[in-house]
C-alpha positions in Angstrom: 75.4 54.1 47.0 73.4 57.4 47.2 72.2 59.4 44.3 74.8 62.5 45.1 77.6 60.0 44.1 76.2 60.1 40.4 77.6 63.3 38.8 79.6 64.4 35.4 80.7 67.0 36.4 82.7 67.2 33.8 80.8 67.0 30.7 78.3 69.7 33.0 81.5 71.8 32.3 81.8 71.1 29.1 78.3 71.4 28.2 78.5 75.1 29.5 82.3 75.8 28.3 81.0 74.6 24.8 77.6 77.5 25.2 80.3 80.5 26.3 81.8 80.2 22.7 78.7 78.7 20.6 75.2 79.8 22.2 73.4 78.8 19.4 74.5 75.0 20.4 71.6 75.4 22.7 69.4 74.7 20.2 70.5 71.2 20.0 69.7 70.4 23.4 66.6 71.4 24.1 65.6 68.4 26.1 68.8 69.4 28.5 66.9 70.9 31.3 68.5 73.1 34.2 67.4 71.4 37.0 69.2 68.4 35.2 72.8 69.3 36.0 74.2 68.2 39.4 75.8 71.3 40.2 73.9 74.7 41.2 76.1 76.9 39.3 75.9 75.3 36.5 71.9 75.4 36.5 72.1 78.8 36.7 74.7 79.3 33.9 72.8 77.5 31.3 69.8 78.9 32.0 70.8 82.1 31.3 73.3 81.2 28.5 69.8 79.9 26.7 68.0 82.8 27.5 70.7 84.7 26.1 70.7 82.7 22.7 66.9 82.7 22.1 67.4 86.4 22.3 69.8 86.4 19.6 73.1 87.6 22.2 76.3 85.7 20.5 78.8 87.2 22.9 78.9 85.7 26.5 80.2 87.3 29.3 79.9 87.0 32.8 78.1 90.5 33.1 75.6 88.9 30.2 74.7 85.7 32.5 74.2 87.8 35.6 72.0 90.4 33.5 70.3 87.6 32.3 69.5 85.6 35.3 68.6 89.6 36.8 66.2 90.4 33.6 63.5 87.1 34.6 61.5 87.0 37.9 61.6 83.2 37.6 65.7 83.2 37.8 66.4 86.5 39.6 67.3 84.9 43.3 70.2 83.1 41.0 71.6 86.0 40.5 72.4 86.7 44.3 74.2 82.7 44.2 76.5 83.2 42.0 79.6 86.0 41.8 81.0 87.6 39.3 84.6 86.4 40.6 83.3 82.3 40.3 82.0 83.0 36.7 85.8 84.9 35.7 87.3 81.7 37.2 85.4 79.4 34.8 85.7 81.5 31.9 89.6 81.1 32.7 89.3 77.5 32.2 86.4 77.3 29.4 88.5 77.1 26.8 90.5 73.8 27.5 86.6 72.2 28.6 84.5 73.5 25.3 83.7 71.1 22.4 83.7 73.2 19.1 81.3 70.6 17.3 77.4 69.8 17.6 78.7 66.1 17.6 81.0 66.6 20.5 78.5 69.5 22.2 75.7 66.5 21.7 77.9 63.9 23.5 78.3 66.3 26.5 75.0 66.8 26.7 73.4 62.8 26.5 76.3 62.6 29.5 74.4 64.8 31.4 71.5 63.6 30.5 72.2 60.0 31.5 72.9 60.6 35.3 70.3 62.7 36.1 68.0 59.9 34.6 70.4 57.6 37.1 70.2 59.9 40.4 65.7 60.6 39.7 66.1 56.9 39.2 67.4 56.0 42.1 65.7 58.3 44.4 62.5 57.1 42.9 63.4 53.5 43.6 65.0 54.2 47.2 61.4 55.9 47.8 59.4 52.3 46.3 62.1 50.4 48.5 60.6 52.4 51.6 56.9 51.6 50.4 57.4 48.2 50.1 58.4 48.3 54.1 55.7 50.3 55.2 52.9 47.8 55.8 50.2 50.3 56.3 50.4 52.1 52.7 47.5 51.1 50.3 47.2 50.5 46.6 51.2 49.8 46.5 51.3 48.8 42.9 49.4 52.0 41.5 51.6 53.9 44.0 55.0 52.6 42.9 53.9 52.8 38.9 53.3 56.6 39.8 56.3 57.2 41.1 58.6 55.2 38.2 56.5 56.4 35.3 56.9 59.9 36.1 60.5 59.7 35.8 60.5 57.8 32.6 58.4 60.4 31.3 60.2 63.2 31.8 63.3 61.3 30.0 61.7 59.4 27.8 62.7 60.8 24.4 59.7 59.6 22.7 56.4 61.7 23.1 53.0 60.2 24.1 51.4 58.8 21.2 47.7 59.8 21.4 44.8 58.1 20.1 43.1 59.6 16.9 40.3 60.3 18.7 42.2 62.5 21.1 43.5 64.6 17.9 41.1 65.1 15.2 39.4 67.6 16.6 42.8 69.5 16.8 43.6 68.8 12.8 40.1 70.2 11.6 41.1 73.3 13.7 44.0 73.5 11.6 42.5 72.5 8.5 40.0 75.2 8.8 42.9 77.6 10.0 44.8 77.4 6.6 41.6 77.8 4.9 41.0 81.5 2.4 40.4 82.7 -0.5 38.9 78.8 -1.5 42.8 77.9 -0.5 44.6 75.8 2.1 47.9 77.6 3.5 49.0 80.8 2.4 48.6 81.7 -1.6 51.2 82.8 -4.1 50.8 86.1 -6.1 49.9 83.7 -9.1 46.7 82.4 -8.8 46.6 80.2 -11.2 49.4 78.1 -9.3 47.3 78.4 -6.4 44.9 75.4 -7.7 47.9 72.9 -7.7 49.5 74.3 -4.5 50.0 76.7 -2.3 52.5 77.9 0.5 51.8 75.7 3.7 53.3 74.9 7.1 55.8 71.9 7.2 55.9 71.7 3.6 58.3 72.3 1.1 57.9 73.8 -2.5 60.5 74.2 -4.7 61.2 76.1 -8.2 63.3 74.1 -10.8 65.1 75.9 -13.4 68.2 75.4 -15.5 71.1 78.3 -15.1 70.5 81.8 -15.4 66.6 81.8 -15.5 65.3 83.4 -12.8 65.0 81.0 -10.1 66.1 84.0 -7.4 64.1 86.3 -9.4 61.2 84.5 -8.9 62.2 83.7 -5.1 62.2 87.8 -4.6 59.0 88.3 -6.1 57.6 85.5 -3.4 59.1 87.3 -0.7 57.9 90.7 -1.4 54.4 89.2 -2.0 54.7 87.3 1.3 55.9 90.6 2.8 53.2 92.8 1.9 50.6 90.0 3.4 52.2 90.7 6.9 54.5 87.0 7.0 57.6 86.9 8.7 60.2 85.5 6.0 63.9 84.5 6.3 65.3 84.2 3.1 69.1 82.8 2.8 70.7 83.3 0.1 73.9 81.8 -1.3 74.3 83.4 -4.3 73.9 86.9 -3.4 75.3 89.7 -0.6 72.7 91.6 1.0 73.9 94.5 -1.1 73.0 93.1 -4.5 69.8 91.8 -2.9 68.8 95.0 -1.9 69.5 96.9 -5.3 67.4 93.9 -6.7 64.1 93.9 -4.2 64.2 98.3 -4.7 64.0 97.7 -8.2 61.7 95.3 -8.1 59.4 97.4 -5.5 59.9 101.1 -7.2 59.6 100.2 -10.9 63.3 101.7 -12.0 65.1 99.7 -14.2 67.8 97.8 -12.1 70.9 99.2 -14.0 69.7 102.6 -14.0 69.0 102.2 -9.7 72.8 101.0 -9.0 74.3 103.6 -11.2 72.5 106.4 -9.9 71.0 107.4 -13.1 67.1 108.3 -11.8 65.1 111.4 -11.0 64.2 112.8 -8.1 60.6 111.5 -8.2 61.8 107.7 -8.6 64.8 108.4 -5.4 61.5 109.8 -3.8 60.1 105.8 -4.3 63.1 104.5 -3.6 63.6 105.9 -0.5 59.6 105.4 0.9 60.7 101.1 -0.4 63.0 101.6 1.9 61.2 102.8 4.9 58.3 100.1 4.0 61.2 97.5 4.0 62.1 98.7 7.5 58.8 97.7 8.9 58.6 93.8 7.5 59.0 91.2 9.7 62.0 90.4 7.1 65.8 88.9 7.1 68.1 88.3 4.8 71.3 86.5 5.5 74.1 85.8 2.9 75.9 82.4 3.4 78.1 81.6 0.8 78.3 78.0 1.6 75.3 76.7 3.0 75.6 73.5 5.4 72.8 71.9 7.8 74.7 73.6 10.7 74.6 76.9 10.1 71.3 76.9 8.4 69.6 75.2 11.3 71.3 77.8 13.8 70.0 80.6 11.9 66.7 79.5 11.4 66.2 79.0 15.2 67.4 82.6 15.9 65.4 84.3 13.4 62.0 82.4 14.9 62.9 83.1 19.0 63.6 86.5 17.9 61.1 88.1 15.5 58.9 84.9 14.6 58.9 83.0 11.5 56.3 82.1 8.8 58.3 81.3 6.0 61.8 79.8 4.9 63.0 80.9 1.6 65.9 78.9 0.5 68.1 80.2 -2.5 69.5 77.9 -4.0 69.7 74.3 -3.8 72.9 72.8 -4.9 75.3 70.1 -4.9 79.3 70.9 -4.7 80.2 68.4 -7.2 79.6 71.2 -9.8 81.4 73.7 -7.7 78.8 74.6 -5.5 78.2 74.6 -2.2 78.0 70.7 -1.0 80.8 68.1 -0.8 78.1 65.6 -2.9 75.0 65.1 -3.7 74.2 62.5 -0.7 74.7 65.8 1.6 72.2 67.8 -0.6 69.7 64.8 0.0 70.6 65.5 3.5 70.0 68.8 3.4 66.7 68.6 1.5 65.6 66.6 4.2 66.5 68.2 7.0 65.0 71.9 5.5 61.5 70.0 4.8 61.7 67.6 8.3 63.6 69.2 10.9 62.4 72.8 9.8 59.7 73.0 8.2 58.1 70.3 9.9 59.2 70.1 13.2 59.3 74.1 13.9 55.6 74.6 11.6 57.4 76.8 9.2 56.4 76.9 5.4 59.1 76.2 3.1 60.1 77.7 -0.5 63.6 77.2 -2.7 65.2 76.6 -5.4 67.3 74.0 -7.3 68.9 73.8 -11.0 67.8 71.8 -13.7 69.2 70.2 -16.5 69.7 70.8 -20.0 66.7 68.2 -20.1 64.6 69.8 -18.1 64.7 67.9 -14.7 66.3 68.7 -11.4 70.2 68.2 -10.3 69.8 64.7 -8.7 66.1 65.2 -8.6 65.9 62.2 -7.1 67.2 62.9 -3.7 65.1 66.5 -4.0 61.5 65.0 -5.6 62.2 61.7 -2.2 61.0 65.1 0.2 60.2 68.4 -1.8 56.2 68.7 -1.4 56.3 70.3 -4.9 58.3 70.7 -7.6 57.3 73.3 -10.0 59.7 73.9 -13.4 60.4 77.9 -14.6 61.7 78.1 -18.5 61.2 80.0 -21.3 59.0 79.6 -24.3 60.3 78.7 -27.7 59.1 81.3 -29.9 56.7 79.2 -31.4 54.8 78.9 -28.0 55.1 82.3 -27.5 53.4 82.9 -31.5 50.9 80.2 -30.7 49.6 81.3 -26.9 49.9 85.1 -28.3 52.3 88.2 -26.9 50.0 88.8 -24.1 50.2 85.2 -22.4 53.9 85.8 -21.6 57.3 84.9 -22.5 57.5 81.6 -19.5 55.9 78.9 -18.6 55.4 77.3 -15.5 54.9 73.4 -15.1 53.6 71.5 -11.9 55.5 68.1 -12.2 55.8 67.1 -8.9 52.9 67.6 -6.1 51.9 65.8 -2.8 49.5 68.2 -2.3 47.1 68.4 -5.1 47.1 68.0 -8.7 50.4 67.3 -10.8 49.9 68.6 -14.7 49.6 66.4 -17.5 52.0 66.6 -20.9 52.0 70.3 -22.8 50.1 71.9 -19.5 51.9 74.8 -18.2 51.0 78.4 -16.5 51.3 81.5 -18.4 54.1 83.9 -16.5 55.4 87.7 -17.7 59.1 87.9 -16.6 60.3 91.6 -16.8 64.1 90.8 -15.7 65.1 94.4 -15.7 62.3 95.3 -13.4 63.3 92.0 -11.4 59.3 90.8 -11.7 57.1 87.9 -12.3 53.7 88.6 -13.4 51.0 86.0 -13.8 50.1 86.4 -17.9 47.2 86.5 -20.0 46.4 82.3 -19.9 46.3 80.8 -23.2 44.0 78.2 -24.4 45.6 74.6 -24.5 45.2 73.5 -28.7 43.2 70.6 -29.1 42.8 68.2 -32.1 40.1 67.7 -33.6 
């Protein structure tokens, strides 16, 4: 049997059929290789459909592929294999071939997978079955180990597990990379937070609150902070349309009251702020994408886009919910899920720092905080003081508090500790207050 007669030729098609209609399924195969397909064409055709999709291009057309393979020096001779006439033939057939799920996409691709680790294995064994005839070839067993382990390596699907000598060096670079200010990672815009924790890469910190008490607020004001530091920030938002957000981050950035912005009811000097907000906004590093019903899919997809395309510091997540209040997951097992995949498969994977939200309860702890505390790296809780607190601390330490009761990363805060916050909803800002002095007995 030769190598040539181990092909799938069809799940080749149906790997690229599947990428005309969903280019962002690339993502999920980023082990898939070109030169692991069997057939030329289709080499060439999914390198440039990946190309396209790390550029952000959702439509695919033949003209796109050929411009494509044309636009790279590494892939321009492709260009001259492959017609314009063999590419209008296959998108004839593409849609009877394509798999419209990342389960189905996934099973395509391990296909292909699979027999190109068969035909390399073969060849590589066909090749030790000639050594072991050729008396004259020394140092046979090092020889034949070469050849076998480099194909297991580039298949393997486990990466090289170094020893820790190899790698600390490499972590105290890092270490000392996220150090500033006398913090690790990047800081918040309330410094008194900052000694508990701060914003770091593949990690996960997320605001509690109960209904209605500025958990998106409070997300915004991050944002804009992050912003005018120079980070590149996604922020996906299920509870509001890019509209609203917009009327919300130009209040928050000009001053004007937010009802008196979206009715039109301001001078000319405060339209004069508005519109330089709005120029500023223009040159973040900044997206905002509305999805109504979040799910790991979609979320994963757009996070991968966002980073080929402009880069990505930080993920900002708003909100965290489970559908079996209405929201936006079937249960709370696929929030866990989701949790998890935002802090491992995001956060941790692609080195991106993480910040959301979730609700909390009447009683002050998070919706099935179980499932969020299991992989959130901190859990910090927003609410308002009674008006006692707010007699007791005085007018100037603020009208929220801010408690630290969940942290992997640094202190957690004991009974009656919180932070002093100003929250100025019509202005859409959080303000780090005057902080009180904790009461003491005698």
């Amino acid at each position: 049997m030769r190598a040539e007669d181990i092909t799938r030729i069809d799940s080749e098609a149906g790997v690229i059929a599947s990428l005309v209609y969903h280019p962002e399924f690339s993502f999920y195969s980023e082990n898939l290789l070109p030169n692991h397909f069997f057939n030329k064409e289709n080499r060439y055709i999914y390198a440039a459909i990946c190309n396209l999709a790390q550029r952000g291009v959702q439509h695919i057309d033949p003209y796109s592929i050929l411009q494509s393979l044309q636009s790279q020096e590494a892939t321009a001779k492709y260009a001259d294999e492959i017609t314009v006439a063999q590419l209008n033939d296959f998108f004839d057939t593409s849609d009877s071939l394509a798999r419209h799920t990342v389960e189905d996409y996934k099973l395509c691709v391990d296909n292909v997978i699979d027999a190109a680790f068969r035909r390399d294995a073969l060849q590589s064994l066909k090749k030790c079955e000639a050594m072991c005839f050729n008396e004259s070839i020394k140092d046979i067993e090092q020889q034949i180990y070469r050849s076998l382990d480099d194909v297991m390596m580039e298949f393997s699907a486990t990466t090289e597990v170094p020893a820790y000598k190899d790698v600390i060096d490499e972590c105290w670079a890092e270490i000392e990379g996220r150090q500033g200010s006398g913090y690790a990672g990047i800081p918040f815009k309330f410094p008194a937070l900052n000694d508990y924790a701060t914003i770091e890469r593949g990690e996960l910190f997320i605001f509690g609150a109960e209904q209605k008490q500025g958990k998106s607020m409070m997300l915004l004001n991050c944002a804009v902070d992050l912003l005018q530091h120079d980070y590149a920030v996604l922020y996906l938002d299920s509870e509001l349309n890019t509209r609203l957000f917009t009327a919300r981050i130009l209040a928050h950035l000009t001053g004007i009251e937010y009802k008196r912005l979206t009715s039109g009811n301001y001078s000319e000097e405060e339209e004069r702020r508005i519109m330089e907000a709005k120029e500023w906004l223009k040159t973040r590093k900044f997206t905002h994408l509305y999805i109504p019903t979040f799910d790991q899919h979609s979320i994963y997809t757009a996070v991968k886009k966002v980073n080929h395309t402009q880069g990505l510091d930080v993920l900002i997540v708003d909100y965290f919910k489970g559908k079996g209040e209405g929201d936006a997951f079937d249960s709370y097992q696929e929030l866990g899920r989701f949790v998890d995949m935002v802090k491992n498969q995001i956060c941790g994977e692609m080195n991106i720092a993480g910040i959301g939200a979730a609700q909390a309860t009447v009683t002050g702890k998070l919706a099935d905080s179980a499932k969020i505390a299991r992989n959130a790296s901190t859990i910090a809780m927003i609410s308002d003081k009674t008006p006692e607190e707010i007699e007791a601390d005085g007018a100037e330490c603020g009208n929220k508090k801010l408690r630290v009761t969940v942290n992997r990363n640094g202190m957690q805060m004991a009974q009656g500790e919180y932070i002093d916050l100003l929250f100025d909803g019509n202005h859409i800002l959080y303000q780090q207050a005057k902080q009180h002095i904790p009461q003491t007995p005698f």
